[in-house]
LUMZALUM-165583 format. One record per residue (C-alpha): residue number from 1; residue in three letters; x, y, z. Coordinates in nm, 2 decimals. Example, Ala and Ser with C-alpha at 12.3 -4.5 7.8 and 13.67 -1.06 7.14 Angstrom:
REM residues 2
[node 1,ALA,[1.23,-0.45,0.78]]
[node 2,SER,[1.37,-0.11,0.71]]
This chain:
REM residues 351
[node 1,UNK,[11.85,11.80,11.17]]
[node 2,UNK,[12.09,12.01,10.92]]
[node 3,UNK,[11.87,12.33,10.78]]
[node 4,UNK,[11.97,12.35,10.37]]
[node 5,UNK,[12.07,12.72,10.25]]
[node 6,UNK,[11.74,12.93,10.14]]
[node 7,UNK,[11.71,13.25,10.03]]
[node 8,UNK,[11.34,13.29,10.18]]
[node 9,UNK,[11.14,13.15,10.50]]
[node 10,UNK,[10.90,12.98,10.26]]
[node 11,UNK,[11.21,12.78,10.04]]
[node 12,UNK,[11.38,12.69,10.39]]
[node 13,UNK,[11.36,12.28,10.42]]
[node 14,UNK,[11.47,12.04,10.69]]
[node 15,UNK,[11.65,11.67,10.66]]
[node 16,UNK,[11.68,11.43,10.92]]
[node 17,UNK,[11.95,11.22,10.82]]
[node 18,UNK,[11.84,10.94,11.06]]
[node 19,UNK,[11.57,10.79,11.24]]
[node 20,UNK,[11.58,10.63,11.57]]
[node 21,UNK,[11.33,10.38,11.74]]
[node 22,UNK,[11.20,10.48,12.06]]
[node 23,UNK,[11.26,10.15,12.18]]
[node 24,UNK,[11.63,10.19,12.16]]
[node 25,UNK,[11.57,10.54,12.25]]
[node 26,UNK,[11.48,10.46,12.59]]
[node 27,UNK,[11.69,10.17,12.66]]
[node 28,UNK,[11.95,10.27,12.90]]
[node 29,UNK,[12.34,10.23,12.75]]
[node 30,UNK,[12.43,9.96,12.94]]
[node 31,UNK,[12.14,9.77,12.85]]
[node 32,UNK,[12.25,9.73,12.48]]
[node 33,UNK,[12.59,9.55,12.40]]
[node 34,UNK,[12.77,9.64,12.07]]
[node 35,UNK,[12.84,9.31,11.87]]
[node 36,UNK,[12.97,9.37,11.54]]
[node 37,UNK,[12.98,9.56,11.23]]
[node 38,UNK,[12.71,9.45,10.93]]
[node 39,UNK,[12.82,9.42,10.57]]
[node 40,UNK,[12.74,9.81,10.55]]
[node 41,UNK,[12.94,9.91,10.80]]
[node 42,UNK,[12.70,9.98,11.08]]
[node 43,UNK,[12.72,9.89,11.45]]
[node 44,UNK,[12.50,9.64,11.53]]
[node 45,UNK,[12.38,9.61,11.90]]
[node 46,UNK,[12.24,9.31,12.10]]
[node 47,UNK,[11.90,9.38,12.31]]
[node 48,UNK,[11.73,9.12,12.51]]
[node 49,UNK,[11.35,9.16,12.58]]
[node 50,UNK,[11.19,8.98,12.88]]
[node 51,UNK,[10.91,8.75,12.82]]
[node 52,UNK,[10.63,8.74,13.12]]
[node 53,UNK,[10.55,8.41,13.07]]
[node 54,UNK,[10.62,8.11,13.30]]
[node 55,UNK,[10.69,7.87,12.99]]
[node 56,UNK,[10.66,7.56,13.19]]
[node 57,UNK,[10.29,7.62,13.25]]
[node 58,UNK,[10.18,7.79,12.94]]
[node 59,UNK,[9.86,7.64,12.78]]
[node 60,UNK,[9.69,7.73,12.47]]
[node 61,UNK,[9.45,7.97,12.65]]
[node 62,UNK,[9.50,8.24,12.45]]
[node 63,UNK,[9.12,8.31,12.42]]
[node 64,UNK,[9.02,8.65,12.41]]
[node 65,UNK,[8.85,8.64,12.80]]
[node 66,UNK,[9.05,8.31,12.90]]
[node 67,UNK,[9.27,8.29,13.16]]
[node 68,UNK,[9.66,8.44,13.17]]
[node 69,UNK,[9.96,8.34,13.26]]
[node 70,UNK,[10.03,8.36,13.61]]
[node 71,UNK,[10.26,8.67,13.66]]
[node 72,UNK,[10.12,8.88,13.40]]
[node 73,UNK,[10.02,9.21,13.41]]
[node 74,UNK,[9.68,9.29,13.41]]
[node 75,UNK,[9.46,9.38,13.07]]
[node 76,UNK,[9.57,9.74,12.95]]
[node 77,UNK,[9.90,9.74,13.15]]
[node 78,UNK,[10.16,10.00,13.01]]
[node 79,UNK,[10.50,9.92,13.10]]
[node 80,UNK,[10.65,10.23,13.19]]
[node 81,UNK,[11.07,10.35,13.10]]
[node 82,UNK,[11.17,10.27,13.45]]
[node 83,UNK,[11.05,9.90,13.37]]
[node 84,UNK,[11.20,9.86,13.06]]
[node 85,UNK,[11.50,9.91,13.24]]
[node 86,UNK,[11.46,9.69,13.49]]
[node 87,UNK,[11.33,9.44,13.27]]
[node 88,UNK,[11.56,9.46,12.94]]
[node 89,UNK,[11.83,9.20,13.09]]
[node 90,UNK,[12.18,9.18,13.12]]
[node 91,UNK,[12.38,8.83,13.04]]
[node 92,UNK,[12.42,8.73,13.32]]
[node 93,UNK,[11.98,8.73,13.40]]
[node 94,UNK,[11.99,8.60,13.05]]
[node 95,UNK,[12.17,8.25,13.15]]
[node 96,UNK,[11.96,8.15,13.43]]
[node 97,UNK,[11.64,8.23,13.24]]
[node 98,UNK,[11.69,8.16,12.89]]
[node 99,UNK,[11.35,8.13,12.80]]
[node 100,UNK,[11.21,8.41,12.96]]
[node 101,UNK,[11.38,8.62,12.68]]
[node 102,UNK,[11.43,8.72,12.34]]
[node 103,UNK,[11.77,8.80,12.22]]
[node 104,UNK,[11.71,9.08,11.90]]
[node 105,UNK,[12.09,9.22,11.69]]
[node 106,UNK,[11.97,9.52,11.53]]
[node 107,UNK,[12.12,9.87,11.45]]
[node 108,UNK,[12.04,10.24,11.57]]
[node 109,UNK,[12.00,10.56,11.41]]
[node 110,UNK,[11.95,10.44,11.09]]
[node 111,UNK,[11.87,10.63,10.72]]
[node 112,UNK,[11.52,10.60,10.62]]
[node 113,UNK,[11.55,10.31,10.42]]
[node 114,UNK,[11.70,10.10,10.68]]
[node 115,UNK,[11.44,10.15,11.00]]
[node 116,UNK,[11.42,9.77,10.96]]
[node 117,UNK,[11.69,9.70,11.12]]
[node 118,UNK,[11.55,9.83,11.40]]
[node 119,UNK,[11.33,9.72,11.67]]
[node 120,UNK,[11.02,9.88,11.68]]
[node 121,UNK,[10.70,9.96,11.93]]
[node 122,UNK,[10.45,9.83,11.69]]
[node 123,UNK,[10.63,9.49,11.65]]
[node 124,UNK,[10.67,9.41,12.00]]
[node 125,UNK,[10.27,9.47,11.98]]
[node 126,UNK,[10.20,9.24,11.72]]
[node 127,UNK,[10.44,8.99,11.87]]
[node 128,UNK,[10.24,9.00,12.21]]
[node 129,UNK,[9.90,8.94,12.02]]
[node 130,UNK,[10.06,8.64,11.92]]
[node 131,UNK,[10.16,8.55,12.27]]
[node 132,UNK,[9.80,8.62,12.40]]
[node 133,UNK,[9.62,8.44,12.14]]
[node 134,UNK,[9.83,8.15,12.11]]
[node 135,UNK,[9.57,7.89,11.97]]
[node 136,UNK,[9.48,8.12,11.65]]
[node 137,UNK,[9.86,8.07,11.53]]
[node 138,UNK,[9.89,7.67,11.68]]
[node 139,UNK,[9.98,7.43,11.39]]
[node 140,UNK,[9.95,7.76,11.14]]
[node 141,UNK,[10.15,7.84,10.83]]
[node 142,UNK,[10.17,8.22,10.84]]
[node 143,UNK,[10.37,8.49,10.65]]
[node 144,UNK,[10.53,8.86,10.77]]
[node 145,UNK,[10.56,9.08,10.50]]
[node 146,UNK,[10.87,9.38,10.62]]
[node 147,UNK,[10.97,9.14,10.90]]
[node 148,UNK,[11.26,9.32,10.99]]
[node 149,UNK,[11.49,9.19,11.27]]
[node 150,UNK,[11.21,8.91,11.30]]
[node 151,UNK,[11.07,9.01,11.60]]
[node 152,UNK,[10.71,8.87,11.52]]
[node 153,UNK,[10.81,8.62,11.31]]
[node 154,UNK,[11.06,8.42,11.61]]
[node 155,UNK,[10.74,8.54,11.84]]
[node 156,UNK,[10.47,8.35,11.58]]
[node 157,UNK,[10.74,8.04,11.48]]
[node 158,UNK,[10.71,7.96,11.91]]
[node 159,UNK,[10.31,7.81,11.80]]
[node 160,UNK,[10.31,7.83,11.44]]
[node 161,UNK,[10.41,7.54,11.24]]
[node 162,UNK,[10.61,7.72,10.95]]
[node 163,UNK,[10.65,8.09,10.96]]
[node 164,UNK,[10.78,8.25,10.63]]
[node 165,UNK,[11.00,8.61,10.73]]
[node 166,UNK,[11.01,8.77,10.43]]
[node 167,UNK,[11.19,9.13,10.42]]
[node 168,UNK,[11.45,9.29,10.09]]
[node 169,UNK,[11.81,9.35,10.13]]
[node 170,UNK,[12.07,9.06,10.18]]
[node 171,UNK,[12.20,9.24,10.52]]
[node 172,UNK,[11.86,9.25,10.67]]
[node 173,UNK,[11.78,8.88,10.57]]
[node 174,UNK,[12.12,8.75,10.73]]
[node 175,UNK,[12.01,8.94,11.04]]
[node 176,UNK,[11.68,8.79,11.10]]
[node 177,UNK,[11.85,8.43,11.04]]
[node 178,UNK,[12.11,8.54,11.28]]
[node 179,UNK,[11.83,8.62,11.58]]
[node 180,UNK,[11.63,8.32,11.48]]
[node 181,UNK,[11.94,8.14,11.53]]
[node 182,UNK,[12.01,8.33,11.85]]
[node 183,UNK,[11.63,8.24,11.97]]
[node 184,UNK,[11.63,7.83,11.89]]
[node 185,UNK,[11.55,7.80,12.25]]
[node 186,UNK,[11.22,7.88,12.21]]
[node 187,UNK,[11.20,7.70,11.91]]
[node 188,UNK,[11.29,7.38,11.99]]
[node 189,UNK,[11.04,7.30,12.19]]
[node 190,UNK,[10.73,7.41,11.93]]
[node 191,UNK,[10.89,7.29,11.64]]
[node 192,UNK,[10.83,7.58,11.43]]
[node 193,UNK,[11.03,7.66,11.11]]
[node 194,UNK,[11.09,8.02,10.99]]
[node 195,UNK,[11.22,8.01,10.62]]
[node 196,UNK,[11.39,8.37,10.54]]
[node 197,UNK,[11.26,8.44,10.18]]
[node 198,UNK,[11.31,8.81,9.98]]
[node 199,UNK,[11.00,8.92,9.90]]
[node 200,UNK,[10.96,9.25,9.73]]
[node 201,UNK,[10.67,9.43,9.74]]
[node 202,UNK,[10.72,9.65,9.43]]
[node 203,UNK,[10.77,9.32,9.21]]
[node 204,UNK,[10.44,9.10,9.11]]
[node 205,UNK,[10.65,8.79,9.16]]
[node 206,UNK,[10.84,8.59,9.36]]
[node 207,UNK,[11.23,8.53,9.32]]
[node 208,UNK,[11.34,8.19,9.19]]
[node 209,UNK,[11.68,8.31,9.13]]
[node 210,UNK,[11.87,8.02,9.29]]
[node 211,UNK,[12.21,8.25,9.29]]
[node 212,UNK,[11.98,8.49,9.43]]
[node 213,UNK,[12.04,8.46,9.81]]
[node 214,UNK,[11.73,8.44,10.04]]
[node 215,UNK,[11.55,8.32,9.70]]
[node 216,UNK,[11.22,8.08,9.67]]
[node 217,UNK,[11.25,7.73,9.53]]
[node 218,UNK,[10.95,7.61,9.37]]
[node 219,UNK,[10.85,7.37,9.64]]
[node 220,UNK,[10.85,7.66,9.89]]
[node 221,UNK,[10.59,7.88,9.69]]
[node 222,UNK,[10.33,7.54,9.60]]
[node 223,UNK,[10.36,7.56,10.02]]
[node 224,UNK,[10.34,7.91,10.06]]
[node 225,UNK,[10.00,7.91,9.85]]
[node 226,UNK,[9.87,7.62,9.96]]
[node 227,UNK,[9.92,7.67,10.36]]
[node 228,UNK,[9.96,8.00,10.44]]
[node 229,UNK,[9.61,8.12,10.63]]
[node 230,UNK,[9.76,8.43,10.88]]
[node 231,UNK,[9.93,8.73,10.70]]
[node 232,UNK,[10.16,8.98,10.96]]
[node 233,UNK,[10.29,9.32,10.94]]
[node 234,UNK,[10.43,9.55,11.12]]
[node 235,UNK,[10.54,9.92,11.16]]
[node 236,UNK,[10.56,9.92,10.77]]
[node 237,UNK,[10.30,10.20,10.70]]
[node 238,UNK,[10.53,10.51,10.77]]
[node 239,UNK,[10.57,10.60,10.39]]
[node 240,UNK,[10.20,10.66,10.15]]
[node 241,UNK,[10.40,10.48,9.87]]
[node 242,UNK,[10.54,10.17,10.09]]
[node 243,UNK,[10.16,10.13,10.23]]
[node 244,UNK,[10.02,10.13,9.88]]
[node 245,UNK,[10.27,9.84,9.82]]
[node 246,UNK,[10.21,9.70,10.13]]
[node 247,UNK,[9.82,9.68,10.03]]
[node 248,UNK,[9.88,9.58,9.69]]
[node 249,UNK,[10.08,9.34,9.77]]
[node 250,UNK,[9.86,9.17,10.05]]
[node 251,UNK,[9.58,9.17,9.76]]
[node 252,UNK,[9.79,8.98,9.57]]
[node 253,UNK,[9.87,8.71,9.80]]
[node 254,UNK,[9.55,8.66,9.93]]
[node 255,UNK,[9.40,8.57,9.54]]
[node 256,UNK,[9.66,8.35,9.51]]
[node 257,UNK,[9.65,8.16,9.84]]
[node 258,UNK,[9.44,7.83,9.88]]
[node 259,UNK,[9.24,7.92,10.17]]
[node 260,UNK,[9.07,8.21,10.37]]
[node 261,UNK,[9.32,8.41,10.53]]
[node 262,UNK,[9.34,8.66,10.85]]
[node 263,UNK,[9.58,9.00,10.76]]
[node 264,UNK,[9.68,9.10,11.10]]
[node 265,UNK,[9.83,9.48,11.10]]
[node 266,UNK,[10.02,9.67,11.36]]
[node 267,UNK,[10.02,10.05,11.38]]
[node 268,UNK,[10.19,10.35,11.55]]
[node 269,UNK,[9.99,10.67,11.47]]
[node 270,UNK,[10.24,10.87,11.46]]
[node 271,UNK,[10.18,11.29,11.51]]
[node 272,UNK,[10.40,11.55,11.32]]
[node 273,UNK,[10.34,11.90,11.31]]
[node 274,UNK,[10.38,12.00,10.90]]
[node 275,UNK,[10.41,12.33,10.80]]
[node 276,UNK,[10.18,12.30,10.49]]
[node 277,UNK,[9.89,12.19,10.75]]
[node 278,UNK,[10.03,12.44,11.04]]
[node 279,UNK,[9.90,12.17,11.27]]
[node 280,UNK,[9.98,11.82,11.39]]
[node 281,UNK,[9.85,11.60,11.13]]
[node 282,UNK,[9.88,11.24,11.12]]
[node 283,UNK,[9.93,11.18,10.72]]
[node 284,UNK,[10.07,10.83,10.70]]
[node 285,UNK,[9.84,10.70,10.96]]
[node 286,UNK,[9.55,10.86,10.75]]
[node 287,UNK,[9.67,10.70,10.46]]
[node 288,UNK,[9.68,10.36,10.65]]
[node 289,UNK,[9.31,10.40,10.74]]
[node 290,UNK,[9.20,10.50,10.40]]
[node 291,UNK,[9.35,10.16,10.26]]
[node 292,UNK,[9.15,9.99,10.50]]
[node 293,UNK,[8.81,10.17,10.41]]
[node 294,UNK,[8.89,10.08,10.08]]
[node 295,UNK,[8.93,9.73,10.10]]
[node 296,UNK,[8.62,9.76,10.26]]
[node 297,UNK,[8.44,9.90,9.98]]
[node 298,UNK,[8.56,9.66,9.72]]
[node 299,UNK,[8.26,9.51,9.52]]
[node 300,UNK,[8.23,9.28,9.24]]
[node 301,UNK,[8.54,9.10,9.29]]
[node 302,UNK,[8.61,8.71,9.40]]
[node 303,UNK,[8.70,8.80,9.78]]
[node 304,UNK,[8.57,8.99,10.05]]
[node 305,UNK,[8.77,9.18,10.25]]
[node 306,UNK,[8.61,9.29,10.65]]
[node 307,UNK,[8.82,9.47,10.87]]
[node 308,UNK,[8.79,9.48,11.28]]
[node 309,UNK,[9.01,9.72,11.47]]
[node 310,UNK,[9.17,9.47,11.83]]
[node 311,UNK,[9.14,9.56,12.17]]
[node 312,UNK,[9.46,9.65,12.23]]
[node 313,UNK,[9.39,9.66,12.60]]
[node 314,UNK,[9.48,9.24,12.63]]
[node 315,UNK,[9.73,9.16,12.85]]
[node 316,UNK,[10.11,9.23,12.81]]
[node 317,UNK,[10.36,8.90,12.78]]
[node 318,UNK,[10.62,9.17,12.64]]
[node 319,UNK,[10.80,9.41,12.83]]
[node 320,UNK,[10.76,9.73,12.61]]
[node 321,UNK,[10.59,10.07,12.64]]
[node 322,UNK,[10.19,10.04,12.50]]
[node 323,UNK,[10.16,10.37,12.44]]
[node 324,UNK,[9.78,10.45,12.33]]
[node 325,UNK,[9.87,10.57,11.97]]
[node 326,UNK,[9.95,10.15,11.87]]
[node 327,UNK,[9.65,9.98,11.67]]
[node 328,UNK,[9.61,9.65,11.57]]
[node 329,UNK,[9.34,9.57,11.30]]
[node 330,UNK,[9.21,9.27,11.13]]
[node 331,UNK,[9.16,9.18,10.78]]
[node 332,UNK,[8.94,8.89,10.70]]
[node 333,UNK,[9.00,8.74,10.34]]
[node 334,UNK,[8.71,8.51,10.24]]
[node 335,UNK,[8.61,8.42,9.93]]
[node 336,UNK,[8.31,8.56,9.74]]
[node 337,UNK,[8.00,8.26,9.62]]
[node 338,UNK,[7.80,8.50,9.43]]
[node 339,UNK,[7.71,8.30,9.10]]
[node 340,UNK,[7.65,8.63,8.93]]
[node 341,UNK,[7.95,8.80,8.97]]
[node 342,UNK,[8.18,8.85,8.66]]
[node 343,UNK,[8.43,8.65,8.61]]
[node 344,UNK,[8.71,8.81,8.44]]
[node 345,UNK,[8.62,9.10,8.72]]
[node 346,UNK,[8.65,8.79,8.94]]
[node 347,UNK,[8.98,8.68,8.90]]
[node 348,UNK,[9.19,9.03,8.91]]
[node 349,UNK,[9.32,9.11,9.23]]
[node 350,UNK,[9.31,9.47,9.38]]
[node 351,UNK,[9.55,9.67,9.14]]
C-alpha cells in the first residue's frame, strides 16, 4: 500500500498497486515453478492442481444426489491450507499421475487490470460444478465469458463437445492456449475442442478482423449462435462497471442464441471495510445481486430470465479452499410465448 501526500485526514487516500489471488497466496514456494517471462514482462509461474477423481471409473453420474467418485470427499468438504499443500504437486507426482492433475501458467501480484492471469478461488468452484455435474455439460457447446487462464473452460472442454474461452488481451489469450495445450491429456480422451476467441464485453460485436489475432471467422459465430446452450463466468464481478458489462453482455448473447440457455455464475463475496461506510460492506457483491434481481424483474420482453442460487455444499473433485463466502447461481434463459407482448419491445435485448 503507498499512502499519497494530503494535507488533511479526510483528503488522505490509499493505492494498492497490485492484487494477489489467495490461491497463490497460500501455495507454498516450492510448490510454484517460475517458467518464463510474458510478452509484458511478467514472471509467469506453473501450478498443478490435483483432481480427486479416479478417471478410469468415472461415469456420468453427476446427478445432484447420485453417487461420487470413489475417493472423494464428502458433500461440504473444505480443503484446508495444509492440504493444498500436500495436494498441489510437484513433477515428479505429476508424471506418474498425469491425469489426476491440471497444469495452470499464470502470474502473481498483478495490477488491477490483469487479475486474469491469475488463478482464482471462484474458478476452481465453477470448474468443480462441472466435475460434479458432468451430464449437464456432456455433448454441450458452452461459452466462458473472462476465462482467464482457462481454468473452467479446460475443466468444461473434459465433457463438453466445443467450449469457446473467450477473454481480451493478446497475452492472456496466448496463455489460455498455452494451458490448454499443457492439459491435452484430459482432452484426448473426451474430444472436446476449446476455440480461444477475443470477446469484448464493452463492444456490441464480435471481431472478424482476420489480422486480428484470437479473431472470429464467420463460420465460428453461425456455430456459436446456433449451439451454444451453457454460458460460464467466473470471479469477474469485482468492478460495478465490469459486472454491468458482464450482464449486458450475457443479455446480448442470450437474444441472439438459437436455443434456451443456462448462465452459470461464480462468486467470491468479498468484505472490505470502506471509510465512507465506516463498516465492512460488501459493494461489488451487492452490485452482483442487484443485477440478478433485476433480470428477474424484467417484463415485457422476448425471454425470461429465473435465477436459483446452487448448493455449494456438493462434493469437492478440486483441491482448493471452499471458503463459505463462494456462490454459484443459475440463470435460466427461456424464451417468452406470450402472443401479446410487443414486438418491437420484443426483440431489444436488456440495454
Amino acid at each position: 500500500m503507498v499512502l499519497a501526500p494530503a494535507l488533511a485526514m479526510d483528503e488522505i487516500t490509499f493505492r494498492s498497486d497490485t492484487v494477489l489471488s489467495d490461491v497463490h497466496l497460500y501455495t507454498p514456494n516450492q510448490r510454484r515453478l517460475m517458467v518464463r517471462l510474458n510478452g509484458m514482462g511478467q514472471p509467469v509461474f506453473l501450478s498443478q492442481f490435483k483432481l480427486l477423481w479416479d478417471r478410469d471409473s468415472q461415469t456420468d453420474s453427476g446427478a445432484e444426489g447420485g453417487d461420487h467418485t470413489e475417493g472423494t470427499p464428502p458433500a461440504g468438504t473444505i480443503c484446508n491450507r495444509a492440504q493444498e499443500e500436500d495436494d498441489v504437486l510437484g513433477d515428479e507426482a505429476l508424471e506418474s499421475s498425469p491425469y489426476n492433475v491440471i497444469k495452470i501458467e499464470h502470474t502473481m501480484a498483478t495490477p488491477l487490470e490483469d487479475v486474469g492471469k491469475q488463478v482464482w478461488r471462484g474458478a476452481l468452484l465453477l470448474a468443480d460444478y462441472i466435475l460434479f455435474q458432468r451430464d449437464l455439460f456432456q455433448g454441450r457447446t458452452v461459452l466462458e465469458l473472462g476465462a482467464g487462464t482457462g481454468l473452467a473452460s479446460i475443466i468444461a472442454a473434459t465433457v463438453a463437445q466445443t467450449v469457446y474461452c473467450t477473454d481480451v488481451g493478446a497475452d492472456l489469450l496466448a496463455m489460455c492456449q498455452r494451458n490448454i495445450a499443457l492439459n491435452s491429456h484430459l482432452l484426448a480422451s473426451g474430444g472436446g475442442v476449446i476455440k480461444v476467441k477475443e470477446l469484448d464485453w464493452l463492444r456490441d460485436d464480435l471481431c472478424t478482423d482476420p489480422e486480428v489475432p484470437f479473431s472470429w471467422s464467420e463460420e465460428d459465430i453461425s456455430h456459436l449462435y446456433g449451439h451454444t446452450t451453457i454460458l460460464l463466468a467466473a470471479e469477474v464481478f469485482y468492478d460495478d462497471d465490469l459486472t454491468d458489462a458482464v450482464f449486458k453482455t450475457l443479455s446480448r448473447l442470450a437474444h441472439k442464441l438459437k436455443n434456451a440457455c443456462t448462465a452459470i455464475l461464480s462468486v467470491e463475496k468479498r468484505l472490505n471495510f470502506t471509510l465512507r461506510h465506516l463498516d465492512v460492506t460488501c459493494e461489488a457483491y451487492d452490485h452482483f445481486r442487484g443485477w440478478l434481481r433485476r433480470l428477474e424483474g424484467l417484463a415485457g420482453g422476448r425471454l425470461r430470465f429465473t435465477v436459483e442460487p446452487v448448493d455449494a455444499s456438493f462434493p469437492q473433485l478440486l483441491v482448493y479452499e471452499r471458503i463459505q463466502q463462494l456462490e454459484l447461481w443459475k440463470i435460466f434463459v427461456e424464451p417468452v410465448t406470450d402472443p401479446i407482448m410487443s414486438v418491437d419491445k420484443a426483440s431489444q435485448p436488456f440495454s
